[in-house]
C-alpha positions in Angstrom: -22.1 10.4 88.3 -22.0 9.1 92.1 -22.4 11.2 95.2 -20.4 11.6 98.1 -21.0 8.2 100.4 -17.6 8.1 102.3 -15.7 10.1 104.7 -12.5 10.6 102.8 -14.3 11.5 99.7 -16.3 14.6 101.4 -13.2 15.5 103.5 -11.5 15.6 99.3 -14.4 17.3 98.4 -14.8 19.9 101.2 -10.4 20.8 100.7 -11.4 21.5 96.7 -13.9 23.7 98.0 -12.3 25.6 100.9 -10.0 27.5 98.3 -13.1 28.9 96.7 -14.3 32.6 97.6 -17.6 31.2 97.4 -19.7 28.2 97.0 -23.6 27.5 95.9 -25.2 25.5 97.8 -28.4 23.3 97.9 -30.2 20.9 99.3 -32.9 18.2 98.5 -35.4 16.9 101.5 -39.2 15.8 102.3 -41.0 17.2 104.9 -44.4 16.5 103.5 -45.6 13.9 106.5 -43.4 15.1 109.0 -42.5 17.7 111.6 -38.1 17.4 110.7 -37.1 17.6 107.8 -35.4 14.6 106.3 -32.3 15.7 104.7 -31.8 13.5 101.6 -29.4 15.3 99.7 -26.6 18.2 99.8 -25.2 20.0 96.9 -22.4 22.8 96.5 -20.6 23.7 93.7 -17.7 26.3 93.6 -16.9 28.3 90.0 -14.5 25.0 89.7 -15.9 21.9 91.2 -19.5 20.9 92.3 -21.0 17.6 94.0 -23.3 16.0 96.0 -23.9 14.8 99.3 -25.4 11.8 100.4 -26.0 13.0 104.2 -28.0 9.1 104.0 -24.9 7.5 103.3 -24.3 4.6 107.0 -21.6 6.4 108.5 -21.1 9.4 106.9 -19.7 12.4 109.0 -21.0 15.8 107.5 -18.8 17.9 110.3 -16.2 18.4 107.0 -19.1 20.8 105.2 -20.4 21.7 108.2 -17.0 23.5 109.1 -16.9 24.9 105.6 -20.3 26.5 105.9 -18.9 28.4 109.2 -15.8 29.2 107.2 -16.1 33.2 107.4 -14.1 33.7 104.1 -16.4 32.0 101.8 -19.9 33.4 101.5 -22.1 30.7 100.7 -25.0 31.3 98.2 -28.9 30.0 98.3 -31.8 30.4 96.2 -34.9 31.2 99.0 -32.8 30.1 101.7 -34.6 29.6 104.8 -35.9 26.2 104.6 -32.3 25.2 103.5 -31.1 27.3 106.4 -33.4 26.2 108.9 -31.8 22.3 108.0 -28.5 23.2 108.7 -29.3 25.2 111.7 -31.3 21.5 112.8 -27.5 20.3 112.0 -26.4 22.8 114.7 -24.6 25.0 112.0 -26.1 28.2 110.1 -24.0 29.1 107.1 -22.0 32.6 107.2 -21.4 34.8 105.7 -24.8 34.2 103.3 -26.1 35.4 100.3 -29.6 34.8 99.0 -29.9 35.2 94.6 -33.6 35.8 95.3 -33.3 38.4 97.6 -30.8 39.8 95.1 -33.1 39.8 92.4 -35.2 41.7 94.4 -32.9 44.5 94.9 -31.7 44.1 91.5 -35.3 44.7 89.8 -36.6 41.3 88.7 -39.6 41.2 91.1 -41.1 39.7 93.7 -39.6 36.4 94.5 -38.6 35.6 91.7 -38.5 31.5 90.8 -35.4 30.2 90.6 -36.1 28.8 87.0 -36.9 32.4 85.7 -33.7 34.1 87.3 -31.7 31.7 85.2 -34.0 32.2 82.6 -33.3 36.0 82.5 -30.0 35.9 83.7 -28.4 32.9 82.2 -30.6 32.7 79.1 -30.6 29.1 80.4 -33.5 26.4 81.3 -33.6 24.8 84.7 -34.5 21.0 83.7 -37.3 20.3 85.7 -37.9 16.6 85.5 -37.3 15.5 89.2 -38.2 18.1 90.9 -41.2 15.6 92.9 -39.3 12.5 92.4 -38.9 10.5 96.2 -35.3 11.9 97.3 -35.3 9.5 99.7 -35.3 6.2 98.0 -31.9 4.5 97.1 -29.9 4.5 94.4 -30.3 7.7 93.4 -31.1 7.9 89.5 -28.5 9.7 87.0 -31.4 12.2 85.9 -32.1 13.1 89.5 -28.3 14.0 89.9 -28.2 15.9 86.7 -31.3 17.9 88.2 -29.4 18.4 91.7 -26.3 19.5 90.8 -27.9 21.6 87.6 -29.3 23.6 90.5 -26.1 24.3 92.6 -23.8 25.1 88.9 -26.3 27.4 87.5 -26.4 29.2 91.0 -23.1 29.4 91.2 -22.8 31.5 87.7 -25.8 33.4 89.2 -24.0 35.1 91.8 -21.5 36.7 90.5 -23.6 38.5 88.2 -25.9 39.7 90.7 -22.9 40.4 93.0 -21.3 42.7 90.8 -25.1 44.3 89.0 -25.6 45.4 92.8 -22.2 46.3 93.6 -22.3 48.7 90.3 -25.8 50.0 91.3 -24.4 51.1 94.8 -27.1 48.5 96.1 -24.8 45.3 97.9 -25.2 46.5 101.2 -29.3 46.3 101.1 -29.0 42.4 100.6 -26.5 42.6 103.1 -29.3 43.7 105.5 -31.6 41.4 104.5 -29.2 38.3 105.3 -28.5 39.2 108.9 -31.9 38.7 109.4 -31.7 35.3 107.4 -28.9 34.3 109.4 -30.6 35.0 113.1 -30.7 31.8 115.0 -33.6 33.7 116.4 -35.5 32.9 113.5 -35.5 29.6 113.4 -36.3 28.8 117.1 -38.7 26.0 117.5 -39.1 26.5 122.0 -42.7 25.7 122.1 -43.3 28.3 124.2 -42.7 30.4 122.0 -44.6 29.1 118.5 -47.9 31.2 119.6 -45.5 33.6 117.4 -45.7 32.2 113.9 -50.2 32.9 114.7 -52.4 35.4 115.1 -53.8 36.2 118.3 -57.2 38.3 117.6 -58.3 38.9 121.2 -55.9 40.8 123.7 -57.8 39.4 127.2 -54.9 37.1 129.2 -57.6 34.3 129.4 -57.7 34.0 125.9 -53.6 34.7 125.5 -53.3 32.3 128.1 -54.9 28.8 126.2 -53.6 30.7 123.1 -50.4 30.0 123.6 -50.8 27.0 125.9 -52.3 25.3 123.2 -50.1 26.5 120.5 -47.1 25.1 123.1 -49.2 21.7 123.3 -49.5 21.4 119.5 -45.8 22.3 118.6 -44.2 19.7 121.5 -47.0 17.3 120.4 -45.8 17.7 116.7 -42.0 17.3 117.6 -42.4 14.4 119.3 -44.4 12.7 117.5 -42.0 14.0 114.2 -45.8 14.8 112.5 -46.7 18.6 110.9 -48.2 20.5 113.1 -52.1 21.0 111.1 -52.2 16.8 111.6 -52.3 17.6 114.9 -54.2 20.6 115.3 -55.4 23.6 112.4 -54.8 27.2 113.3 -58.0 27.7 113.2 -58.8 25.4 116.6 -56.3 27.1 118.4 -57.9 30.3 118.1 -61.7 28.6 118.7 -60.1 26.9 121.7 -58.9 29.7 123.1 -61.8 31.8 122.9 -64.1 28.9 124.6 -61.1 27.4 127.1 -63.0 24.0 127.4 -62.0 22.6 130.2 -63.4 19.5 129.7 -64.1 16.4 127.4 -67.8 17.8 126.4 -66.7 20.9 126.2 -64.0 20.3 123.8 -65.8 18.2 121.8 -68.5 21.0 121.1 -66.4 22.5 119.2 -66.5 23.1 115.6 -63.1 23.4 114.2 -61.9 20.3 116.8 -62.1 16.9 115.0 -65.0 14.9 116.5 -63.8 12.7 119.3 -61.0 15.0 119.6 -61.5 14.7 123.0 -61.6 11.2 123.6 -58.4 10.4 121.8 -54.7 9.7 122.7 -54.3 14.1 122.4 -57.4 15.1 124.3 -56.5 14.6 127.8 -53.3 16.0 127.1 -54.6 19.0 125.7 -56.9 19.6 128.3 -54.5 19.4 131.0 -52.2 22.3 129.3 -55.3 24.6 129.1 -56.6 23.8 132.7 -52.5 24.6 133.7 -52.7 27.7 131.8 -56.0 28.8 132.9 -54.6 28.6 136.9 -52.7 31.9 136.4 -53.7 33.5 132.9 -52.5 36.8 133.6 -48.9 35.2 134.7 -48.7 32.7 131.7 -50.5 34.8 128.7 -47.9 36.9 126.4 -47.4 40.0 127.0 -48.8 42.1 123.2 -47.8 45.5 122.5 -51.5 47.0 121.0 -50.6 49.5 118.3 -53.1 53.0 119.2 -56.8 52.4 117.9 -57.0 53.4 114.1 -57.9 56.8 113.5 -60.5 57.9 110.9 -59.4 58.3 107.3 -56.2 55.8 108.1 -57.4 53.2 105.5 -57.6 55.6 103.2 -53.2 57.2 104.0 -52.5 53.2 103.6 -54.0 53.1 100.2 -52.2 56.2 98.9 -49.0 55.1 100.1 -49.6 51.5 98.6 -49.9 53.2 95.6 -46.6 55.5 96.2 -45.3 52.9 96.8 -45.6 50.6 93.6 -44.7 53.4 92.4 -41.0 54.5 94.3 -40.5 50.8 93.8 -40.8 51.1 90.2 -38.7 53.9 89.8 -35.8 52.5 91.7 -36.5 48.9 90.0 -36.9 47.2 93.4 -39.4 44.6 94.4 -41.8 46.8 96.9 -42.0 43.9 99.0 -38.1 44.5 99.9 -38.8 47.8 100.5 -42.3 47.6 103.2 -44.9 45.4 104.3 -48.9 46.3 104.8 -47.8 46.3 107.9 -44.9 49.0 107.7 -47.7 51.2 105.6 -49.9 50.5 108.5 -47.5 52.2 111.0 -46.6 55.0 109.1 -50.0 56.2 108.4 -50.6 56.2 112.6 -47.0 57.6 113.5 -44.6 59.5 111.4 -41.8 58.2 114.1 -43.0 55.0 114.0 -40.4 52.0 115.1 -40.2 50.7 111.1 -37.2 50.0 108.7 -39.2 51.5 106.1 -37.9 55.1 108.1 -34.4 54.3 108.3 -31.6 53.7 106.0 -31.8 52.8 102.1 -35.4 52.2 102.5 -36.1 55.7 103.6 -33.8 57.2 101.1 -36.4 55.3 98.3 -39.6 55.5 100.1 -39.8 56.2 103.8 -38.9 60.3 102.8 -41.5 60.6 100.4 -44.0 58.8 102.4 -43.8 61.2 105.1 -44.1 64.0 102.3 -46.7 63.0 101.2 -48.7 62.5 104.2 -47.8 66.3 105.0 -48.8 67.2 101.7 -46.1 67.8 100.2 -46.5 65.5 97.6 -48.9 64.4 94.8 -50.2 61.5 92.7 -51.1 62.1 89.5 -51.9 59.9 86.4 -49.7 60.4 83.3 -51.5 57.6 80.9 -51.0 54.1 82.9 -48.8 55.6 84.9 -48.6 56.8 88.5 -46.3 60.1 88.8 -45.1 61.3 92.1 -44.7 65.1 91.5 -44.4 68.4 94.2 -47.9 69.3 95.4 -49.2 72.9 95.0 -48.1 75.0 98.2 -51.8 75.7 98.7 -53.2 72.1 99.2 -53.6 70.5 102.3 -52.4 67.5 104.4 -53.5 63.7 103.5 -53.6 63.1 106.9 -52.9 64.9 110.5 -51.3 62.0 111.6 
């Protein structure tokens, strides 16, 4: 067993697969000590034919599989496919159409994000070997049992998907995945403009001073960190952006008092750097800080609306046999306590037809939860109680 090292082989390769209706795909890389991934290996296999990629290989064009992951005809299936995703977007190509099995197994009832290993354990009555799983992808030759292991992955995922394909075609249930990978195939969500990674944080002040170093230092870190190819927390933790923020040192002393900031943070090859993007940002906060939508202050009682529908919800989610963190987030429960037209999937489409409805319901009363042994119930309230909450 040999991967693919030479163009003529992968364009071979790529014409056995372009007849398929679908291929699994996979891919093997390290990331560990730097910013980029490095891609070490590719996998696909179609219901025929599977192989592997050595996108390491001198020479080697990958614009041959690149074309056949923009081929609209073939839907090409992941397992947890944004990291994947995110590399071939780096490649300048995301696959389409997509299909993620472990979004599927959400919809389909086998929980929350569900392993990989376990879905072919329930599904295939199969076990996923293992064995390199750590092993360094980036070393040359490749072994035979790290081969076995790669394309195991991409041939067991490409029996998946049929099965999940037709269980949620059957169950009327298709077009919720189908929801879910628009989303996963957004080059929106894999944008990497500094400027714009104050995003993937958590602001907890709304003052533009504090916006403004916020997200000039959040910029700093994230150019800092692509240039230098390093992960961002070797340059800078989370938790020094917000400190640094809140203080805006403008200065080496003043940076350098700080506890989350490394001693001598200052004084090294980042600090002046650092302290020249908050002194920039500082010269017009208001002009440079992000602009925040704040939700209307919490009202009293809301804590209490979230944790009913937390509960109707594990519930609903039950019934229907979907994972409940398909159907809403905290955050969605949040909302819907405040607002009953609040700007949240959770109120529109399949979601409310499972839980959206009946959370509204039961925040007008309407409906009850009551304990049957270990089990929650979601039953018709009498006509003479009351609201759960006025919002």
């Amino acid at each position: 067993m040999t991967p693919i090292t030479d163009n003529d082989a992968l364009v071979a390769f790529c014409q056995k697969l372009a007849s398929a209706p679908f291929i699994a795909v996979d891919t093997e890389f390290m990331r560990e000590t730097t910013y980029w991934p490095k891609l070490c290996l590719i996998q696909a296999a179609s219901s025929q034919d599977a192989g592997a990629i050595d996108p390491l290989a001198a020479d080697l064009d990958l614009g041959p599989f690149l074309r056949l992951l923009a081929d609209p005809t073939i839907v090409k299936v992941f397992h947890a496919a944004r990291q994947d995703v995110e590399i071939f977007h780096n490649l300048g190509q995301i696959p389409a159409p997509l299909f993620d099995t472990q979004v599927a197994a959400m919809a389909a009832g086998y929980g929350d994000q569900v392993a990989y290993d376990a879905l072919v354990r329930q599904i295939l009555k199969a076990d996923v070997d293992k064995s390199s799983r750590f092993t360094d992808w980036s070393r040359r030759p490749l072994s035979e049992s790290q081969l076995t292991y790669a394309l195991g992955d991409v041939t067991h995922l490409a029996r998946l998907y049929p099965k999940l394909r037709d269980r949620l075609e059957r169950e009327g249930r298709f077009s919720w995945v189908s929801e879910e990978m628009k989303a996963l195939g957004d080059p929106a969500a894999y944008d990497l403009d500094p400027e714009k990674s104050w995003r993937r944080l958590k602001p907890r002040k709304f003052a533009p001073k504090y916006l403004a170093v916020f997200k000039a230092v959040a910029a700093w870190r994230e150019r800092t960190a692509q240039t230098r190819d390093q992960p961002r927390g070797r340059i800078l933790k989370d938790d020094a952006i917000d400190e640094i923020a809140t203080q805006a040192p403008t200065d080496a002393d003043g940076l350098n008092r700080l506890r989350s900031v490394p001693k001598g943070f200052a004084g090294s090859k980042f600090g002046p750097d650092l302290l020249e993007a908050i002194r920039e940002a500082l010269r017009d906060p208001e002009g440079y800080a992000p602009v925040i939508e704040r939700g209307p202050p919490p009202v009293q009682g809301q804590g209490a609306v979230v944790e009913l529908l937390k509960v109707l919800l594990k519930a609903r989610s039950e019934d229907a046999g979907v994972a409940s963190k398909l159907i809403a987030t905290v955050s969605d429960l949040e909302k819907i306590a405040m607002d009953d037209k609040a700007e949240s999937p959770v109120l529109t489409g399949w979601r409310r037809e499972v839980f959206g409805a009946d959370a509204l319901r039961l925040k007008r009363g309407e409906l009850a939860l009551v304990l049957d042994g270990p089990k929650v119930k979601v039953v018709e309230a009498p006509r003479a109680a009351g609201g759960v909450s006025a919002a």
